[in-house]
KOLGU-4560 file (N, C-alpha, C; in nm, 3 decimals, padded with zeros to 5 digits):
<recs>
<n_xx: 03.831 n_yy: -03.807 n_zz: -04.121 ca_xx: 03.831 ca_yy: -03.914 ca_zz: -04.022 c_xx: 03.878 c_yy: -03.858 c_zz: -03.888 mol: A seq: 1 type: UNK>
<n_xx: 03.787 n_yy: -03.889 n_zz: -03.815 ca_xx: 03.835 ca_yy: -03.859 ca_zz: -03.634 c_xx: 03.922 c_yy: -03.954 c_zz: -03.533 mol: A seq: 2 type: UNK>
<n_xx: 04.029 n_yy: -03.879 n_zz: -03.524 ca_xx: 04.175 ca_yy: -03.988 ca_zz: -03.458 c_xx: 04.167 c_yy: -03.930 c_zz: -03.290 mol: A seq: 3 type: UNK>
<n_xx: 04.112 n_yy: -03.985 n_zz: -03.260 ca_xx: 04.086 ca_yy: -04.007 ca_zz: -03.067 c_xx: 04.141 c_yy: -04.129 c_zz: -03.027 mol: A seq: 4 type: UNK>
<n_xx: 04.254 n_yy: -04.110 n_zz: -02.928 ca_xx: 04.324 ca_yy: -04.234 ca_zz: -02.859 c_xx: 04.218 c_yy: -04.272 c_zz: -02.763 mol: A seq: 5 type: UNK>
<n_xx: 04.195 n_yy: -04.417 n_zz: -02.775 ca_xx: 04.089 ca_yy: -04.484 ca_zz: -02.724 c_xx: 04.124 c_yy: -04.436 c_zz: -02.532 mol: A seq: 6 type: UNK>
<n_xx: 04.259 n_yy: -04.418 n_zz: -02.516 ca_xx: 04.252 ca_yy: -04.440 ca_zz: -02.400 c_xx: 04.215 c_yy: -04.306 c_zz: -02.283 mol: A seq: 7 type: UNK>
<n_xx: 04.206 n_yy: -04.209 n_zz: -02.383 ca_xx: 04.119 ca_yy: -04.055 ca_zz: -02.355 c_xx: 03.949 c_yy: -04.056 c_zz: -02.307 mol: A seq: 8 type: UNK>
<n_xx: 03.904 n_yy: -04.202 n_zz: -02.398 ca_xx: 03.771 ca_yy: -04.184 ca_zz: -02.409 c_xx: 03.730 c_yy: -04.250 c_zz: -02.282 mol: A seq: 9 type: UNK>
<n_xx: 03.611 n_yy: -04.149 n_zz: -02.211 ca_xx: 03.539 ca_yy: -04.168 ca_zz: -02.111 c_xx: 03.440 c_yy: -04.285 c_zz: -02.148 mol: A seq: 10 type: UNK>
<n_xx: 03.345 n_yy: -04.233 n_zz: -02.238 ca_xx: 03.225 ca_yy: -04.299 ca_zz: -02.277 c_xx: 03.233 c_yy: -04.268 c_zz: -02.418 mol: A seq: 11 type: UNK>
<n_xx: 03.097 n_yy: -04.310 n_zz: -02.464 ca_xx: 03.057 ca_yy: -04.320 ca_zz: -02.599 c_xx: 02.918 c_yy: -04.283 c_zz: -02.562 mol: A seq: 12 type: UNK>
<n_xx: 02.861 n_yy: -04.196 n_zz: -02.644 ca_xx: 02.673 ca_yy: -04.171 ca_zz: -02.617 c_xx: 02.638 c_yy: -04.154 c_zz: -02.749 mol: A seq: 13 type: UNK>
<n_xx: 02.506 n_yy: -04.256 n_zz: -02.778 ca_xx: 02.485 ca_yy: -04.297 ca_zz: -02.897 c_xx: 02.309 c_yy: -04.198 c_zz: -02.930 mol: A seq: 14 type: UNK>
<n_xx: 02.334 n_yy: -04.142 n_zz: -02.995 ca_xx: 02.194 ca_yy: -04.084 ca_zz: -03.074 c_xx: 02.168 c_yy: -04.202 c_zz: -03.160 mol: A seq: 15 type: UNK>
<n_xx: 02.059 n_yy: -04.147 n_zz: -03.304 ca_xx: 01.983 ca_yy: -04.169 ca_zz: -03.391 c_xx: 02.097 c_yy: -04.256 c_zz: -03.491 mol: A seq: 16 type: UNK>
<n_xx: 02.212 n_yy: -04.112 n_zz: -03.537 ca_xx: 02.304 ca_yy: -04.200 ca_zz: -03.627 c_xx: 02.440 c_yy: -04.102 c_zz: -03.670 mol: A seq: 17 type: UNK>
<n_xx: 02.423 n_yy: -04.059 n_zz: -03.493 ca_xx: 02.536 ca_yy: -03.994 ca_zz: -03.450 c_xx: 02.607 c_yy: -04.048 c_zz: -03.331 mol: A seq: 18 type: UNK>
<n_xx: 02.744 n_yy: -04.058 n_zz: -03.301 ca_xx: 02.775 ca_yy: -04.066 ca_zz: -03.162 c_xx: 02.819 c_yy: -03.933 c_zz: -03.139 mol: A seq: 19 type: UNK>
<n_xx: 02.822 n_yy: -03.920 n_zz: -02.972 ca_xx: 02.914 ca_yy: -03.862 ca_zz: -02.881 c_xx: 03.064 c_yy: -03.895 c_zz: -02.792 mol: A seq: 20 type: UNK>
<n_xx: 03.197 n_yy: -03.856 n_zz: -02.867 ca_xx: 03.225 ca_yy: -03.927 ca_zz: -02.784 c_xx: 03.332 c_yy: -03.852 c_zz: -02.662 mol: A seq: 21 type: UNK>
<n_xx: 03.318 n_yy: -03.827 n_zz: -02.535 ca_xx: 03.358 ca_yy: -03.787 ca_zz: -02.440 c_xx: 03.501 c_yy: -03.830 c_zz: -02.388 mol: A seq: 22 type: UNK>
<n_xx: 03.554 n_yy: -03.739 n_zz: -02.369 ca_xx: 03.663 ca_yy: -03.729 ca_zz: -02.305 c_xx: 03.691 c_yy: -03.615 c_zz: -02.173 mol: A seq: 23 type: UNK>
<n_xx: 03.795 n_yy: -03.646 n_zz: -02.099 ca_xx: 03.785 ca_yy: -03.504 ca_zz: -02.009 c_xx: 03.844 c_yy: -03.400 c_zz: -02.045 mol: A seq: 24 type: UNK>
<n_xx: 03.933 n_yy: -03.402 n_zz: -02.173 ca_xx: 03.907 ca_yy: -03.263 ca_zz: -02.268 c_xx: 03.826 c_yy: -03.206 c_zz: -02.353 mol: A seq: 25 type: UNK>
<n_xx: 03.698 n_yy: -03.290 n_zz: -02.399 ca_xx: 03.685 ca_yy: -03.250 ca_zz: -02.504 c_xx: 03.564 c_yy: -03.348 c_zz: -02.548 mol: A seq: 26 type: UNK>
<n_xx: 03.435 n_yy: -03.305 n_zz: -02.602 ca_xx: 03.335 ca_yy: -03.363 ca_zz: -02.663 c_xx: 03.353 c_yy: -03.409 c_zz: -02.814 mol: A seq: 27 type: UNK>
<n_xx: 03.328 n_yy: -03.508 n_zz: -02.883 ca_xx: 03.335 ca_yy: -03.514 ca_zz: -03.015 c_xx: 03.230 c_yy: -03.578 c_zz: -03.084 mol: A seq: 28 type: UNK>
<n_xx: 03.137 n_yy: -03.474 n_zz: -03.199 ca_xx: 03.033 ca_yy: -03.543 ca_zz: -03.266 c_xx: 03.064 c_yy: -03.627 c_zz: -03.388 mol: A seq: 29 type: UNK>
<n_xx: 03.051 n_yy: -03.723 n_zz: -03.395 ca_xx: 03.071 ca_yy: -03.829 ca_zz: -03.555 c_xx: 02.963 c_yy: -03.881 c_zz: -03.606 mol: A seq: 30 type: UNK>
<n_xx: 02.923 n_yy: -03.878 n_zz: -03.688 ca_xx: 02.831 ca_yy: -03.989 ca_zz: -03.770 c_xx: 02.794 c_yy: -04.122 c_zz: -03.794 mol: A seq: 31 type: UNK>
<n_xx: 02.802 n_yy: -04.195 n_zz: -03.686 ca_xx: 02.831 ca_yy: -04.332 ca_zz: -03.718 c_xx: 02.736 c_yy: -04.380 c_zz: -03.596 mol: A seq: 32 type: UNK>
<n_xx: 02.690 n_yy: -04.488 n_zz: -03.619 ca_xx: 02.617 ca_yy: -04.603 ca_zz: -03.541 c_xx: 02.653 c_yy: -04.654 c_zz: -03.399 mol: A seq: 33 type: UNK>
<n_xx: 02.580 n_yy: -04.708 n_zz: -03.278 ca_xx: 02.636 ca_yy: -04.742 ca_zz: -03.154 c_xx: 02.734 c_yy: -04.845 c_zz: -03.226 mol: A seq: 34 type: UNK>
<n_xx: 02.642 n_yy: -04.944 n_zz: -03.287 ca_xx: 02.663 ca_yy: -05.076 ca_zz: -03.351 c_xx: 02.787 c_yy: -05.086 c_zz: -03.436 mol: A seq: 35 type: UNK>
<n_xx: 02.773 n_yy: -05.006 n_zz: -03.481 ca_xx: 02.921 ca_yy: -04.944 ca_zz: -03.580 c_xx: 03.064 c_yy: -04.962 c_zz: -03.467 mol: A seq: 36 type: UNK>
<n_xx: 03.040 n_yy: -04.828 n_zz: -03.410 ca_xx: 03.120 ca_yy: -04.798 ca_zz: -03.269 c_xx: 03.186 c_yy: -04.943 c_zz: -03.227 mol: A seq: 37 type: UNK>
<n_xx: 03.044 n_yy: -04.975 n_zz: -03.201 ca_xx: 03.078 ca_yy: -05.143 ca_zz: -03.055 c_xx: 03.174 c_yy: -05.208 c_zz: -03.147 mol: A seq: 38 type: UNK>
<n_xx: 03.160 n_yy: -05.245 n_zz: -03.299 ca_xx: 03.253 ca_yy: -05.357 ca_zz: -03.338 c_xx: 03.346 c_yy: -05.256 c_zz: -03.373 mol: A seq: 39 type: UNK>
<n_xx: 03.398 n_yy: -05.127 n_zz: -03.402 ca_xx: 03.548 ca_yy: -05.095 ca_zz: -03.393 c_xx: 03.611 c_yy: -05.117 c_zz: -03.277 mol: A seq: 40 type: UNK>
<n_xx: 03.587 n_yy: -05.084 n_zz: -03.129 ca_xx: 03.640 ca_yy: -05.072 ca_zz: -03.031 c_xx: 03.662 c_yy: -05.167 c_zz: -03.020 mol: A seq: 41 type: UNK>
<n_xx: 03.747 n_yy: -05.208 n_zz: -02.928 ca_xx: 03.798 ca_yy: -05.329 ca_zz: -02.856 c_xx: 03.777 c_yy: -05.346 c_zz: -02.762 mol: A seq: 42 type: UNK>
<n_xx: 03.860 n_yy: -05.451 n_zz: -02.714 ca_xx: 03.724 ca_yy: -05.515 ca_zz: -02.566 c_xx: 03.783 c_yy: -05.429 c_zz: -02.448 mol: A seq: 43 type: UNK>
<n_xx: 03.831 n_yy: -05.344 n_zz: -02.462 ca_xx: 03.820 ca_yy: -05.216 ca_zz: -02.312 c_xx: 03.700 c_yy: -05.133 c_zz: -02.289 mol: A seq: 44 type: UNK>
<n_xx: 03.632 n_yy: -05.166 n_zz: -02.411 ca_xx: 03.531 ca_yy: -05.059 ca_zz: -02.463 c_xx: 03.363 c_yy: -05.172 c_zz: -02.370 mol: A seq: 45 type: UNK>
<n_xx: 03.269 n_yy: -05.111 n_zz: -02.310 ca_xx: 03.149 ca_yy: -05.274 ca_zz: -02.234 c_xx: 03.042 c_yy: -05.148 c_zz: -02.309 mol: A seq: 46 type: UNK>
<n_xx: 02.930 n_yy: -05.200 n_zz: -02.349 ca_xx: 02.775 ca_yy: -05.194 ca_zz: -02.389 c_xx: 02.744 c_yy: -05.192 c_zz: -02.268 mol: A seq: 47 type: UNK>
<n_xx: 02.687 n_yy: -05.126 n_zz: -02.174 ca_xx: 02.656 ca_yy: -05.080 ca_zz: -02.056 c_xx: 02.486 c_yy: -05.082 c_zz: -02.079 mol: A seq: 48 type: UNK>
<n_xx: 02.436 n_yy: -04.965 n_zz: -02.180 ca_xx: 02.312 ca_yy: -04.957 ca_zz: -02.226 c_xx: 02.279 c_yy: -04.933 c_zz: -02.346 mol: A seq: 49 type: UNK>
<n_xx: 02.123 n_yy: -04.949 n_zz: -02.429 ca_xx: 02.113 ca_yy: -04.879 ca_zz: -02.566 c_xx: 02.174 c_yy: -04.760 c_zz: -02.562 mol: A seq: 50 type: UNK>
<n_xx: 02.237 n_yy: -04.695 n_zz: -02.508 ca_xx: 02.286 ca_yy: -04.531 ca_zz: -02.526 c_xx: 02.375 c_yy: -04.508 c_zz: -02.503 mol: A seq: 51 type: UNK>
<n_xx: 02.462 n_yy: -04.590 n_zz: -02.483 ca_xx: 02.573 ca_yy: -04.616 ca_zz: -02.407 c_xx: 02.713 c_yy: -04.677 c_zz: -02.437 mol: A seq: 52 type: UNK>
<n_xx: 02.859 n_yy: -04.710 n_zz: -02.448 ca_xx: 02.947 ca_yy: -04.817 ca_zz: -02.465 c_xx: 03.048 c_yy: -04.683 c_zz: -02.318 mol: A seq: 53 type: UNK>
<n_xx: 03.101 n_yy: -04.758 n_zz: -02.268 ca_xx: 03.204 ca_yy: -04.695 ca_zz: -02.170 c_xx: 03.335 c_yy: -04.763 c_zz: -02.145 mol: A seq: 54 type: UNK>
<n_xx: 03.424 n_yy: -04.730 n_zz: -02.149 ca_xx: 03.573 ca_yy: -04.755 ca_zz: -02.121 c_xx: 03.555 c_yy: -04.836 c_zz: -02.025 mol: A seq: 55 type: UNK>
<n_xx: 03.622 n_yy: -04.940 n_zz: -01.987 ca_xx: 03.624 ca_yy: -05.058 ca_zz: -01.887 c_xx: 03.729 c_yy: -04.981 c_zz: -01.818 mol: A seq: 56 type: UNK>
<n_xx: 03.850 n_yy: -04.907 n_zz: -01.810 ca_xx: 03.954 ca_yy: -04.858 ca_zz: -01.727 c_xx: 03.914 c_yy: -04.745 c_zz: -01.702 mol: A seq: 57 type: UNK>
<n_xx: 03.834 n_yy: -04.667 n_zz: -01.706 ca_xx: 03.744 ca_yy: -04.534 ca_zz: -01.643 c_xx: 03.637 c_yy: -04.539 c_zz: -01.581 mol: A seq: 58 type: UNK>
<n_xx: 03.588 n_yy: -04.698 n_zz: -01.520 ca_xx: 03.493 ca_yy: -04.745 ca_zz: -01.399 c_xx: 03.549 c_yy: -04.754 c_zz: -01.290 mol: A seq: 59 type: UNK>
<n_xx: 03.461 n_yy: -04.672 n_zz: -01.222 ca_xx: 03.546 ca_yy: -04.643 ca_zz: -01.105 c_xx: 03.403 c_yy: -04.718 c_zz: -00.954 mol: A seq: 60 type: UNK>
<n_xx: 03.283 n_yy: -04.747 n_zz: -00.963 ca_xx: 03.217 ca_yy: -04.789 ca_zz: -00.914 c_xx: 03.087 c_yy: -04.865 c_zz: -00.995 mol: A seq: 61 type: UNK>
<n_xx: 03.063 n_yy: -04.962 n_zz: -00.995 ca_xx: 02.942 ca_yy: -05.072 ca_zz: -01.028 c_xx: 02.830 c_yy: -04.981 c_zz: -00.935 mol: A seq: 62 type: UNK>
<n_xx: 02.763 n_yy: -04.961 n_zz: -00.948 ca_xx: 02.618 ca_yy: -04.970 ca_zz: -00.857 c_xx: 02.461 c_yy: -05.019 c_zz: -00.921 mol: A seq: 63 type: UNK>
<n_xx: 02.383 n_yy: -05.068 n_zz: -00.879 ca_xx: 02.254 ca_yy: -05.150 ca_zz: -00.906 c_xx: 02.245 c_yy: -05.129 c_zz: -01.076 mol: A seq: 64 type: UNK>
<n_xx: 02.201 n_yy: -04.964 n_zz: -01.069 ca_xx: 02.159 ca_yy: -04.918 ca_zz: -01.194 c_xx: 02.238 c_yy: -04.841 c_zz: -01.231 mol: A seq: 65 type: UNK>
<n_xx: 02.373 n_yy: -04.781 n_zz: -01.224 ca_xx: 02.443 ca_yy: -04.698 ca_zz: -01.262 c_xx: 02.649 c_yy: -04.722 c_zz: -01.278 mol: A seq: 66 type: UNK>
<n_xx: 02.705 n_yy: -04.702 n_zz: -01.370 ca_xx: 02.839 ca_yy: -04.701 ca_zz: -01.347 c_xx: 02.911 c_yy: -04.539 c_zz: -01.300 mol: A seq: 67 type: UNK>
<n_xx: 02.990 n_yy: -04.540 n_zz: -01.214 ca_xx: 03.052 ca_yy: -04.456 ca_zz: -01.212 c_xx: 03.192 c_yy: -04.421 c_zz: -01.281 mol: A seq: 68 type: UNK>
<n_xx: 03.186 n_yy: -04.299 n_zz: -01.303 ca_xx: 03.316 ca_yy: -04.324 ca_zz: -01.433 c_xx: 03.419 c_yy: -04.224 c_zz: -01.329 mol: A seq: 69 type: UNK>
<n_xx: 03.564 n_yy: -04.218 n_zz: -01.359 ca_xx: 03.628 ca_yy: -04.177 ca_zz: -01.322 c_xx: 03.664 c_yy: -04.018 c_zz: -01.281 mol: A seq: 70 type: UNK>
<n_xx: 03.569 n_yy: -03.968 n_zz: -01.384 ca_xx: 03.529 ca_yy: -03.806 ca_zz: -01.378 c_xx: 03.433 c_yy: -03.819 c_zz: -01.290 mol: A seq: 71 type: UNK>
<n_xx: 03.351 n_yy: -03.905 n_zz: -01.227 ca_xx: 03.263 ca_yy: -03.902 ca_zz: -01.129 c_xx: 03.101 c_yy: -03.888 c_zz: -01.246 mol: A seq: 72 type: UNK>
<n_xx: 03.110 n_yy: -03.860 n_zz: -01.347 ca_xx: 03.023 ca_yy: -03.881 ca_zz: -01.432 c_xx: 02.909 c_yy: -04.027 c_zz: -01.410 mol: A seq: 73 type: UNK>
<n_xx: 02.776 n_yy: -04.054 n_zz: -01.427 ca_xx: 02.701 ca_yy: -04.154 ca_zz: -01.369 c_xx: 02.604 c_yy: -04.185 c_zz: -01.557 mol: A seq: 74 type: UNK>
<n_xx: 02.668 n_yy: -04.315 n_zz: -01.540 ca_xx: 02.626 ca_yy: -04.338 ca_zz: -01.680 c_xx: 02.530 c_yy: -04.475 c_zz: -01.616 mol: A seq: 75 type: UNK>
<n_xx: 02.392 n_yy: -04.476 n_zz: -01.692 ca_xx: 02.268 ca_yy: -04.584 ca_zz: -01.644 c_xx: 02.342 c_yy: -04.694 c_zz: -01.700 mol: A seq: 76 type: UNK>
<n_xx: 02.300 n_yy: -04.793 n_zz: -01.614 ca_xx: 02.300 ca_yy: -04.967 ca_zz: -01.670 c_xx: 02.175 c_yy: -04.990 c_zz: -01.697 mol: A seq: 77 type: UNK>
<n_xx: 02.161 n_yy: -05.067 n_zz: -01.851 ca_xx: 02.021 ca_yy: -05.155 ca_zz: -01.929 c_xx: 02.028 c_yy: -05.238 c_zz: -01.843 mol: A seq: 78 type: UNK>
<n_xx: 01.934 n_yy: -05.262 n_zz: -01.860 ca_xx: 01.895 ca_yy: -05.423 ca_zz: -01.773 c_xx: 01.925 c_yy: -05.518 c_zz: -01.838 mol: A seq: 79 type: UNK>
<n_xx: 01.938 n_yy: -05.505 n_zz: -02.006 ca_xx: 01.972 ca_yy: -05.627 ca_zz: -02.103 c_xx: 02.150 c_yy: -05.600 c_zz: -02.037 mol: A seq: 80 type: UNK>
<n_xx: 02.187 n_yy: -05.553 n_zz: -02.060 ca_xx: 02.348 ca_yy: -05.517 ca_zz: -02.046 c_xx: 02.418 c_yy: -05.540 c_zz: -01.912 mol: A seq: 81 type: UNK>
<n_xx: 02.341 n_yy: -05.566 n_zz: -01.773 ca_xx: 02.401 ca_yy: -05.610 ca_zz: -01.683 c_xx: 02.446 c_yy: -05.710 c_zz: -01.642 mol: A seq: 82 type: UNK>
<n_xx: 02.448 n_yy: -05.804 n_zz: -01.706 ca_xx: 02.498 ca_yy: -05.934 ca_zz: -01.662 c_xx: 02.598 c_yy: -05.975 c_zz: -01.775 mol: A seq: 83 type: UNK>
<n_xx: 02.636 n_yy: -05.905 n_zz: -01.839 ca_xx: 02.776 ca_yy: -05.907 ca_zz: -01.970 c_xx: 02.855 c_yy: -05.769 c_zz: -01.887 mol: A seq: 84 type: UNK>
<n_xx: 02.785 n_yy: -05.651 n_zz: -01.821 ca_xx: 02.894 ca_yy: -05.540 ca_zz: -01.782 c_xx: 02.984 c_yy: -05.684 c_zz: -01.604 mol: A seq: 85 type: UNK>
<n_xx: 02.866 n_yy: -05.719 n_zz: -01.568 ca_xx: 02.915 ca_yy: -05.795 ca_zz: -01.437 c_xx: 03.048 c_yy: -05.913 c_zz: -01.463 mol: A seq: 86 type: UNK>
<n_xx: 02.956 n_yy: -05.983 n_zz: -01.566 ca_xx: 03.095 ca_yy: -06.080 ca_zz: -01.671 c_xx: 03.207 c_yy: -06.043 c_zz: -01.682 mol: A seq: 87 type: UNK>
<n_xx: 03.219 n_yy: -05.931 n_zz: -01.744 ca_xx: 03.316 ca_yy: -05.881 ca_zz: -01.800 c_xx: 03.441 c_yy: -05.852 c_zz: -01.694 mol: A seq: 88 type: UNK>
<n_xx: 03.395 n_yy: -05.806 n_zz: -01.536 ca_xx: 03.470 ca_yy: -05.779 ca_zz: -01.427 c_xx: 03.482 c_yy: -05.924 c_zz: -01.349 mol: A seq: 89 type: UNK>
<n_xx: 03.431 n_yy: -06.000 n_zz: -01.396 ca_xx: 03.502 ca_yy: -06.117 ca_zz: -01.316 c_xx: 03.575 c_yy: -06.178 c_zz: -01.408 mol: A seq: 90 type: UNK>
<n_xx: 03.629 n_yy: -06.210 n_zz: -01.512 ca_xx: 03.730 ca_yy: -06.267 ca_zz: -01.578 c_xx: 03.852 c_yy: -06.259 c_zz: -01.516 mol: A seq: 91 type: UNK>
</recs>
């Protein structure tokens, strides 16, 4: 089992029926589902795109089609997923 403090993680990048999950130390491959992923994390964690889940406290800019993450990293916004990532910052 892979023990990563959620609050390390940049993003999440979802393959076939693997994730990726990024940090600014360190890449980590696991076996498991976006879908999987989305319901462990907790709600710091936004569905951005199909390929996608990203840390809500490592957004560092909204733009049209893209989030900026705190490493300056540019992760795409779905078009299904923009109006729950927008939600989510006005609460």
């Amino acid at each position: 089992m892979l023990k990563v403090s959620q609050k390390e993680v940049l993003y999440i990048e979802g393959g076939k029926d693997y994730v990726k999950i990024v940090t600014p130390a360190k890449v980590y491959l696991m076996h498991e589902t976006m879908k999987d992923m989305q319901e462990n994390l907790g709600d710091k964690f936004i569905r951005v795109h199909r390929s996608y889940i990203v840390a809500a406290d490592h957004i560092k800019i909204i733009k049209a089609d893209a989030v900026v993450l705190s490493n300056d990293n540019q992760i795409p916004i779905g078009s299904l997923y923009k109006q729950e990532l927008l939600d989510y910052f006005k609460k």
